[in-house]
C-alpha positions as CSV (number, residue, x, y, z in Angstrom):
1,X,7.6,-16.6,70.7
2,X,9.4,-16.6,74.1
3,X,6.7,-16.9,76.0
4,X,5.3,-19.6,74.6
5,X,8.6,-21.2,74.7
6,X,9.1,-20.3,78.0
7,X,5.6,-21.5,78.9
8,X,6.2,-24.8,76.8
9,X,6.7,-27.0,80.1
10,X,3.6,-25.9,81.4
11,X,1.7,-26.5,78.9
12,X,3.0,-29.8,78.5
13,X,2.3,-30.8,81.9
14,X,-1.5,-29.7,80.9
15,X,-1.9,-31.9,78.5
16,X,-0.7,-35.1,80.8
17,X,-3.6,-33.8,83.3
18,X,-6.1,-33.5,80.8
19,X,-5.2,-37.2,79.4
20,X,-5.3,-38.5,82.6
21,X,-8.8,-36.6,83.7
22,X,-10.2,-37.6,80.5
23,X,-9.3,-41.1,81.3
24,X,-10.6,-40.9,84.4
25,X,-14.0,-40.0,83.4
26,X,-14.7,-42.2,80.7
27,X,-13.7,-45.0,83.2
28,X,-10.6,-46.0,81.1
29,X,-8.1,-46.5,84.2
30,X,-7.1,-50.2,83.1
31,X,-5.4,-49.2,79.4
32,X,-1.7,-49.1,80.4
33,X,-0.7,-47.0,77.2
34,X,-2.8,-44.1,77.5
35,X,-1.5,-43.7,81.0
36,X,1.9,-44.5,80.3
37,X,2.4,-42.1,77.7
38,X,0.6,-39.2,79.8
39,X,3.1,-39.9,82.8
40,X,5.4,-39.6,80.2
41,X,3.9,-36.1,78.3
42,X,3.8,-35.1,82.4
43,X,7.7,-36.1,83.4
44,X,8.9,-34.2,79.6
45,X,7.2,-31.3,80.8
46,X,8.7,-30.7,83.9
47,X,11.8,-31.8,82.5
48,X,11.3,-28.7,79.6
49,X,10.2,-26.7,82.3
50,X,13.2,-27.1,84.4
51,X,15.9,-26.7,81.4
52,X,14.3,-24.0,79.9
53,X,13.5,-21.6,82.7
54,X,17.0,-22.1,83.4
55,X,18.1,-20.9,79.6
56,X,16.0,-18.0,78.9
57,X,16.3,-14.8,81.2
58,X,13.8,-11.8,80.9
């Protein structure tokens, strides 16, 4: 369970790339939300990663 916490920003930022790729392939660059709230998913993540990598010590 810690690493998966500890691996929760990662993961997170993921998910923002694979939005963004997915958007990018099926030629849907012009829809604001979906690339809104994957900026969004990518800034939490780093965010996560930061504050919890800082928290939790091996």
């Amino acid at each position: 369970m810690k690493s998966l916490l500890k691996n929760l920003g990662v993961i997170l930022v993921i998910i923002g790339a694979v939005i963004l790729i997915a958007c990018f392939a099926n030629g849907n660059v012009n829809n604001n939300t979906v690339l809104g709230l994957s900026l969004v998913i990518v800034v939490v993540g780093l965010l996560v990663h930061i504050v919890i990598n800082k928290r939790i010590t091996d």
